[in-house]
C-alpha positions as CSV (number, residue, x, y, z in Angstrom):
1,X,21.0,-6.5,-27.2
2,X,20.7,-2.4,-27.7
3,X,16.9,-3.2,-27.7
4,X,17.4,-5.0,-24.7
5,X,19.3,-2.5,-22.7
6,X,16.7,0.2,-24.0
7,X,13.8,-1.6,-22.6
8,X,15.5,-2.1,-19.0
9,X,16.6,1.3,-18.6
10,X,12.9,2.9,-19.6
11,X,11.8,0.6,-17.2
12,X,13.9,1.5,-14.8
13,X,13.1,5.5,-15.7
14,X,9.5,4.9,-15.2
15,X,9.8,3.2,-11.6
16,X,11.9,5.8,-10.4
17,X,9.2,8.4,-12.1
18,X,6.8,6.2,-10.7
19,X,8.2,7.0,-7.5
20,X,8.3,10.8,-7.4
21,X,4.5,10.9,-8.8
22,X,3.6,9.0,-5.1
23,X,5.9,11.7,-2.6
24,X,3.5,14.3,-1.8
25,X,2.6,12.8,1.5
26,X,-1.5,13.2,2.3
27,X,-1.8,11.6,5.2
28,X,-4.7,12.1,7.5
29,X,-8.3,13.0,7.2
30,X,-10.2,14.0,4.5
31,X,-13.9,14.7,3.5
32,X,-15.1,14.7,-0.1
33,X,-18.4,16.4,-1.5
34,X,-19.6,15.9,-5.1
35,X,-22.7,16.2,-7.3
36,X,-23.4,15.7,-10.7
37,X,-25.8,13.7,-13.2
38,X,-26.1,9.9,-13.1
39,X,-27.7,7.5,-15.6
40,X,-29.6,4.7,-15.3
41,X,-29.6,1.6,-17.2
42,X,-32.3,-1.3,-15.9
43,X,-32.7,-5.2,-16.7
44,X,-34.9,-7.7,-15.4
45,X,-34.1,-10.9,-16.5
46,X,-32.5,-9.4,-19.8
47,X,-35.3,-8.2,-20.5
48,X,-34.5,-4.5,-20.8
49,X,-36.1,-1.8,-19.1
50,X,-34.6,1.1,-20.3
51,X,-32.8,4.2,-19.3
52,X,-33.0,7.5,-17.6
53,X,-31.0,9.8,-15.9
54,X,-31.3,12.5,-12.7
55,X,-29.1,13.8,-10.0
56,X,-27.0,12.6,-7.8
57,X,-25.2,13.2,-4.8
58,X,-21.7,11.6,-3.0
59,X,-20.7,12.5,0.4
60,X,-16.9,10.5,1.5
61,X,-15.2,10.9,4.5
62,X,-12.2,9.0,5.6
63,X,-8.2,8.2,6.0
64,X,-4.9,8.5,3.6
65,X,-1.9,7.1,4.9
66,X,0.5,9.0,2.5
67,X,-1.4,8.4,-0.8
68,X,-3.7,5.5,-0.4
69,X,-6.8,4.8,2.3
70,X,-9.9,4.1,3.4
71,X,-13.4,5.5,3.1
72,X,-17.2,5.8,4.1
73,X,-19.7,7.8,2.7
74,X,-23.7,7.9,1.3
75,X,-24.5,8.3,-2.2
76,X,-28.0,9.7,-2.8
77,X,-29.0,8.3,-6.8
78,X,-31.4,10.5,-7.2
79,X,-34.7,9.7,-8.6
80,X,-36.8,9.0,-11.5
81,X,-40.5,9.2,-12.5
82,X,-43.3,8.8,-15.0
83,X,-46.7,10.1,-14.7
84,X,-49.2,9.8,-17.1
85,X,-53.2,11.1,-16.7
86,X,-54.0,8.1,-14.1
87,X,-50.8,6.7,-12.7
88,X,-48.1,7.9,-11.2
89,X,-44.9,5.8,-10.5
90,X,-41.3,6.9,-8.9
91,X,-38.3,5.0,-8.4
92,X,-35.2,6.5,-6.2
93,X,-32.0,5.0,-4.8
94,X,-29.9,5.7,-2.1
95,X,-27.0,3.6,-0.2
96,X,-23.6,3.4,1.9
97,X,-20.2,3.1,0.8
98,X,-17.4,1.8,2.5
99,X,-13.5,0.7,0.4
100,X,-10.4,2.0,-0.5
101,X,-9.5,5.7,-1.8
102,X,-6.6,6.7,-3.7
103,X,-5.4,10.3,-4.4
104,X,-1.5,10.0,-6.8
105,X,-0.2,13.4,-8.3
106,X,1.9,12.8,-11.7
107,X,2.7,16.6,-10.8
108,X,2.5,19.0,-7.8
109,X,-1.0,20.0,-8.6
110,X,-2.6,17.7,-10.9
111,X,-3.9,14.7,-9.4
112,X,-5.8,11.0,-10.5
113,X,-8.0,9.2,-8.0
114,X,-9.3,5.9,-7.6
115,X,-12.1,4.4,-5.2
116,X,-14.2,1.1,-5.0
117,X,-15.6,-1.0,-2.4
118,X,-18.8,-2.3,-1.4
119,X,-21.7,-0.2,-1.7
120,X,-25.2,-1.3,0.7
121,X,-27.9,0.1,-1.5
122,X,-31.7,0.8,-1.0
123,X,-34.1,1.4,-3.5
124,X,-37.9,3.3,-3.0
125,X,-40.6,2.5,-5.3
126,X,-44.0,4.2,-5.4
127,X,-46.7,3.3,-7.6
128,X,-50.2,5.3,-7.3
129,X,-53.2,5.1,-9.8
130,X,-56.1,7.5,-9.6
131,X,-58.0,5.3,-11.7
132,X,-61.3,4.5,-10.7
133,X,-62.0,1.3,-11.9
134,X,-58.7,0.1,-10.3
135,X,-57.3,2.9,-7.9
136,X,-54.4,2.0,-5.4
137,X,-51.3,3.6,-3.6
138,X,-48.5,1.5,-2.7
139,X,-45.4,2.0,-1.2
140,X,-42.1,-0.9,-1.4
141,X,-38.3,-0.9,-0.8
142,X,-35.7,-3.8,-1.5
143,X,-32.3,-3.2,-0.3
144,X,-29.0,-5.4,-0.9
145,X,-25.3,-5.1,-1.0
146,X,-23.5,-4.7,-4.2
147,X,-20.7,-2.8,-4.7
148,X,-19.0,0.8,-6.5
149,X,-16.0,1.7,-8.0
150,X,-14.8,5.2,-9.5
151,X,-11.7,7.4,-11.5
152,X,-11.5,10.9,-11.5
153,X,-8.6,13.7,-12.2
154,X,-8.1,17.0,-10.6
155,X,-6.1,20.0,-9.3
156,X,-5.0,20.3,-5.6
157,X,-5.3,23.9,-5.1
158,X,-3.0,23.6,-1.4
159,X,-2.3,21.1,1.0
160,X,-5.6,21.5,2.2
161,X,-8.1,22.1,-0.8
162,X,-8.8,19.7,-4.1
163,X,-11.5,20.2,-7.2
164,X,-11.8,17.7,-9.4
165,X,-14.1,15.6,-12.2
166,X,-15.4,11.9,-11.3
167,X,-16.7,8.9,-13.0
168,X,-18.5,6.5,-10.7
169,X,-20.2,3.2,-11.5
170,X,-22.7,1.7,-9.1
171,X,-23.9,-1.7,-9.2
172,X,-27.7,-3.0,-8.4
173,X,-28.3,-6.2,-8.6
174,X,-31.0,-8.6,-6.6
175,X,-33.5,-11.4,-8.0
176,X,-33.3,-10.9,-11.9
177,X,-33.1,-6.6,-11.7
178,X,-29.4,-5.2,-12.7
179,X,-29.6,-1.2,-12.5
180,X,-26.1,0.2,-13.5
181,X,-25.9,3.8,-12.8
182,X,-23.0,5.5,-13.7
183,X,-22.4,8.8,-12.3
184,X,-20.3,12.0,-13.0
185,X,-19.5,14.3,-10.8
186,X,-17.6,17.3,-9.8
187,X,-16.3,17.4,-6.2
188,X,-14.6,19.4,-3.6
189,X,-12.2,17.6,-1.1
190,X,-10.9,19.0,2.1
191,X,-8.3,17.5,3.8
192,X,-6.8,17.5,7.9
């Protein structure tokens, strides 16, 4: 019974905590800026392709009603290449976001976030070869919807002003090819 009557009241001591980590009230606007490294995993019908990794780039911009809203944005992934003394072959990604946002302080300052939603991605391939025997420049793009979701932690400097540290993961998929890419990040927010 003492077990019992332990259990209910740390429950009850983590809702109620539960509620003060939620009453800083963010409501409105906010923009969010953030760049960092992303890598890439690729299949093709299981068969793997490999990895790499480059730069990447998230723009956000949307609405919090207290702690929890909405968002748009465009996430550049970057690219990747291989050249060797004939061919030359790139691959980049871009796409746009749109899903839910969070933004929940355990503290005053210190702050957890969490985003997904669907994510309308683009890729660009290029593929030239200089050989002359076989020599050709081509140009193709596939595009898709698949979606994105991400964590990150941070410290609100005012009402205004955020920095924090991201993990994103974005999903590729169409017609046998599955690119992952996972992303990390640093960002700025803004908020009005």
């Amino acid at each position: 019974m003492k077990k019992t009557l332990l259990t209910l009241a740390m429950l009850a001591g983590s809702t109620l905590g539960a509620a003060s980590v939620q009453a800083k009230d963010l409501t409105g606007g906010f923009v969010n800026l953030g760049a960092g490294r992303v890598s890439y995993h690729a299949t093709f019908d299981s068969y793997d392709l490999g990895s790499d990794h480059g730069t990447a780039v998230i723009l956000n911009a949307g609405y919090r009603t207290q702690f929890i809203g909405f968002e748009a944005g465009y996430t550049n992934l970057g690219s990747v290449s291989y050249r060797d003394a004939t061919t030359y072959a790139k691959l980049s990604g871009d796409g746009w976001t749109a899903g839910i946002n969070g933004h929940f302080n355990p503290t005053d300052a210190w702050y957890v976030s969490a985003r997904g939603g669907a994510f309308v991605w683009k890729l660009h391939a290029k593929l030239r070869s200089s050989d002359p025997a076989y020599p050709f420049d081509d140009r193709a793009s596939r595009q898709s919807l698949g979606w994105y979701a991400g964590v990150g932690t941070g410290y609100d400097i005012n009402k205004s002003w955020s920095i924090g540290a991201n993990f994103d993961y974005y999903s590729i998929s169409k017609e046998g090819l599955d690119i992952g890419n996972r992303i990390y990040t640093v960002s700025a927010e803004y908020r009005f």
